[in-house]
Backbone as CSV, one residue per row, in Angstrom:
resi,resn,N_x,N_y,N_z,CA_x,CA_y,CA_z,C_x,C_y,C_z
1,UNK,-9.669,-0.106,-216.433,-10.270,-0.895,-215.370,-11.575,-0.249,-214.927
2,UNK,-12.749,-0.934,-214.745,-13.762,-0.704,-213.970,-13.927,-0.487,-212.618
3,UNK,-14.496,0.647,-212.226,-14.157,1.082,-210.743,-15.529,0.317,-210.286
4,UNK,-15.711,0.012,-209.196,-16.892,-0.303,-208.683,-17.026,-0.005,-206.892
5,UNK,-18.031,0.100,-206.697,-18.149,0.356,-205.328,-18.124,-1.287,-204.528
6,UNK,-17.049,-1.345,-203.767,-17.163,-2.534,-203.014,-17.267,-2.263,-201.238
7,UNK,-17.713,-0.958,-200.510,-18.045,-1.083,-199.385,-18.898,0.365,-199.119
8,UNK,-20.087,0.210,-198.189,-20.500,1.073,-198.005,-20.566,1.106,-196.482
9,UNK,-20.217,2.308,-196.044,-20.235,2.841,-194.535,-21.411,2.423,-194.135
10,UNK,-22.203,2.039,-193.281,-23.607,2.091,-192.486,-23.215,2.902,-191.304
11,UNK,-23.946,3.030,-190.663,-23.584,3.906,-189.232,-23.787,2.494,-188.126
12,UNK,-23.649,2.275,-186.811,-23.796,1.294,-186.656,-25.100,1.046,-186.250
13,UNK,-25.858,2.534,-185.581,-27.105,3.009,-184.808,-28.318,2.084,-186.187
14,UNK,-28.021,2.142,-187.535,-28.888,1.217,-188.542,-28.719,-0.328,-187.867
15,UNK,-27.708,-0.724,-188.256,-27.802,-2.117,-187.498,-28.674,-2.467,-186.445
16,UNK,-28.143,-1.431,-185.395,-28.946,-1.480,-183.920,-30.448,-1.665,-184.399
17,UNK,-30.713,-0.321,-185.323,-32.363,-0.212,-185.673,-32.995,-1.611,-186.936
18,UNK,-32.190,-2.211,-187.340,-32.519,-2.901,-188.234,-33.043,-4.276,-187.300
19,UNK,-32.270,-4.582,-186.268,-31.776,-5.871,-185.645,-32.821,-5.812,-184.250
20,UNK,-33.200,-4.761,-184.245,-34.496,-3.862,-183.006,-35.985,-4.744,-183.544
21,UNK,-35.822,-4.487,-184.832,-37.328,-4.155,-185.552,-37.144,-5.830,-186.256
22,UNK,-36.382,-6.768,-186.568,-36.546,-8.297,-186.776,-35.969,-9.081,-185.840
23,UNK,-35.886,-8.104,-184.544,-35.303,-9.468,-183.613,-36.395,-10.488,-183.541
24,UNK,-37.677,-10.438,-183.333,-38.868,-11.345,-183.263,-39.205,-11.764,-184.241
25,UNK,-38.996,-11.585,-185.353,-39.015,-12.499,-186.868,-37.710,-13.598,-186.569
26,UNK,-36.478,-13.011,-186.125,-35.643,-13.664,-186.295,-35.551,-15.352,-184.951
27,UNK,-36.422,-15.160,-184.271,-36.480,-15.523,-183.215,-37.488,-16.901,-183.839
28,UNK,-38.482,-16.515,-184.746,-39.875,-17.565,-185.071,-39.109,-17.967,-186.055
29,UNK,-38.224,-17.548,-187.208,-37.282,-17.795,-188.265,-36.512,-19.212,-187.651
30,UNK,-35.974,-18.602,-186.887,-34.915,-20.035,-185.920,-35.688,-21.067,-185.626
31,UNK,-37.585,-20.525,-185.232,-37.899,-22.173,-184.503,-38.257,-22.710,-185.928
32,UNK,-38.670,-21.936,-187.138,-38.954,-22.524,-188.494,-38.189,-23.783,-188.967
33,UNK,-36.923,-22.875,-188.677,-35.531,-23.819,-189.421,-35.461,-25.235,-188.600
34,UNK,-35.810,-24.488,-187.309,-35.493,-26.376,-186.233,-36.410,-26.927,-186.976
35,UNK,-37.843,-26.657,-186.913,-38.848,-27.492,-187.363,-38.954,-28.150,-188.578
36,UNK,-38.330,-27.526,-189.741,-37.947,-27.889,-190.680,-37.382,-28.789,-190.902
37,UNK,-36.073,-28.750,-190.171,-34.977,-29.721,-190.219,-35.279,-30.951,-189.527
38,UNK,-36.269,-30.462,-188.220,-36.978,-31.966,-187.682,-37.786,-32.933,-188.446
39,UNK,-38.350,-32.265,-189.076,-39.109,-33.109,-190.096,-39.275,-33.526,-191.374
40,UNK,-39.521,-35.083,-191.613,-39.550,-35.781,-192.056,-40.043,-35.663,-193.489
41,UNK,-40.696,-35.163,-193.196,-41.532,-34.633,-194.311,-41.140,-33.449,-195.495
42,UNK,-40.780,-32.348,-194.598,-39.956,-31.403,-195.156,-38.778,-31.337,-195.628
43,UNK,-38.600,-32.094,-195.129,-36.950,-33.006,-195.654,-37.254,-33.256,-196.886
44,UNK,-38.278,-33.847,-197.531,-38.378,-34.706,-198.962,-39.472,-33.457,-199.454
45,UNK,-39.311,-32.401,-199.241,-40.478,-31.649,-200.295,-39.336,-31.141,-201.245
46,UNK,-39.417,-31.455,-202.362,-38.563,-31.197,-203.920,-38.085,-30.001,-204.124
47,UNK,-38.636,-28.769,-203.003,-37.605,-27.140,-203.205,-37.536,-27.188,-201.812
48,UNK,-36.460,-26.877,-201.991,-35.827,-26.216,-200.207,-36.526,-25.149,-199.497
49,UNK,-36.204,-25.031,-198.575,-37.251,-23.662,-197.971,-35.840,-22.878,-197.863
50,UNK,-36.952,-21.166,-197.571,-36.261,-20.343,-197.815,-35.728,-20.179,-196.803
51,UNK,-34.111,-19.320,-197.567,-32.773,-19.525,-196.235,-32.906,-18.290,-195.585
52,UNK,-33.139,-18.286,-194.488,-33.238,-17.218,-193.235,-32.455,-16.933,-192.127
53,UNK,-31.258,-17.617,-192.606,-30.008,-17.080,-191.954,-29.945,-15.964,-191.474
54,UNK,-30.035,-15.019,-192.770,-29.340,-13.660,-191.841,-30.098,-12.872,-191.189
55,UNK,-31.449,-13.965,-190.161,-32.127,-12.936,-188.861,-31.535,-14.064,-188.174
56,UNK,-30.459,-15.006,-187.655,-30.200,-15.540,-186.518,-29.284,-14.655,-185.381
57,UNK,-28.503,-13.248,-186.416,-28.116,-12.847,-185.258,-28.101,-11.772,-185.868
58,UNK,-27.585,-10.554,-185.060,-27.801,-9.408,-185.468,-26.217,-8.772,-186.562
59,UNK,-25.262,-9.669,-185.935,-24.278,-9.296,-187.144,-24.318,-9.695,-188.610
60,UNK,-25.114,-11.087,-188.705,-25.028,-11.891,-189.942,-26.048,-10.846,-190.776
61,UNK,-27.829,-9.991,-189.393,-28.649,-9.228,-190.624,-27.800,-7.921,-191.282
62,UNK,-26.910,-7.476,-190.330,-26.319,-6.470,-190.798,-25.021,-6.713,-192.031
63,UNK,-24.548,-7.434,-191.924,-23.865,-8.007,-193.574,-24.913,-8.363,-194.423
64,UNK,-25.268,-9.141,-194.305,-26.791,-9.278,-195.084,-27.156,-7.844,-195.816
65,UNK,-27.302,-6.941,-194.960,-28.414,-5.558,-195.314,-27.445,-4.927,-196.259
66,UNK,-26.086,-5.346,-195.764,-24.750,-4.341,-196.485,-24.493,-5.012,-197.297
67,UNK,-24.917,-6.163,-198.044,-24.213,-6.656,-199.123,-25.556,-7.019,-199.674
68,UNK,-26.661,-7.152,-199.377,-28.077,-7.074,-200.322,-28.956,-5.815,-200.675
69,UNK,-28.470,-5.092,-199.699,-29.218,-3.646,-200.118,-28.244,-2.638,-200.415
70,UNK,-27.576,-2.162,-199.537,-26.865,-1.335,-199.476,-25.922,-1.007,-200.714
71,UNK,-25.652,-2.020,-201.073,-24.610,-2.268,-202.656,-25.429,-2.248,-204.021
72,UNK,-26.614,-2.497,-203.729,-27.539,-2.415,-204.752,-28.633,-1.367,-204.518
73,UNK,-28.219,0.042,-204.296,-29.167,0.907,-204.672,-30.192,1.281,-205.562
74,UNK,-29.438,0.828,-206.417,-30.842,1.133,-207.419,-30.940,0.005,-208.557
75,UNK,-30.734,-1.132,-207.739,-31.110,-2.299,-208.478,-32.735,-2.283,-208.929
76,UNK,-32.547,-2.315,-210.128,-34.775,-2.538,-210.675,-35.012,-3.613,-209.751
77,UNK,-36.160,-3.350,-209.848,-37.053,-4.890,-209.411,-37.573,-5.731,-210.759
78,UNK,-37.385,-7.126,-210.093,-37.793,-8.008,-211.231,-39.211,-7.957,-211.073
79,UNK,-39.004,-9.158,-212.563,-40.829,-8.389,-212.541,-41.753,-9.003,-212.004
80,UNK,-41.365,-10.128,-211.048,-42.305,-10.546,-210.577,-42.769,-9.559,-209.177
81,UNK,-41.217,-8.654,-208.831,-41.823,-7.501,-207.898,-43.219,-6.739,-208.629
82,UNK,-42.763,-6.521,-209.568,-43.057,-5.129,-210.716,-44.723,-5.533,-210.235
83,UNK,-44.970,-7.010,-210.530,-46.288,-7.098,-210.400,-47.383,-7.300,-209.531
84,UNK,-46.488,-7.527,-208.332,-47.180,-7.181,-206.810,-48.266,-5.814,-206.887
């Protein structure tokens, strides 16, 4: 059997500091999504906009951080990072 890492400790003081430093992203994120969803327009553009869920609250960024970063340490970057 393959062992794999399925949880990593955070401390909670990261959360605190993570959720400190995008509370005001997460805040313009929320009026995005209303606005989005209000309109008519955006409604019918052929790709969805991007999902920004996990700055609506500070528990959802902190699962978020623990299951997109935290678990993937040393995930490469694709290459469209590579080429930034």
């Amino acid at each position: 059997s393959m062992e794999r890492v399925v949880r990593v400790r955070m401390d909670r003081t990261v959360c605190l500091q993570i959720w400190d430093a995008c509370r005001d992203f997460g805040a313009a994120a929320a009026r995005l999504t209303a606005a989005i969803r209000d309109s008519a327009v955006a409604r019918r553009a052929p790709r969805a906009a991007e999902n920004l869920d996990m700055f609506t609250s500070q528990q959802r960024l902190c699962d978020w951080m623990h299951d997109q970063v935290a678990l993937h340490p040393f995930k490469l970057p694709a290459t469209e990072d590579r080429q930034i």
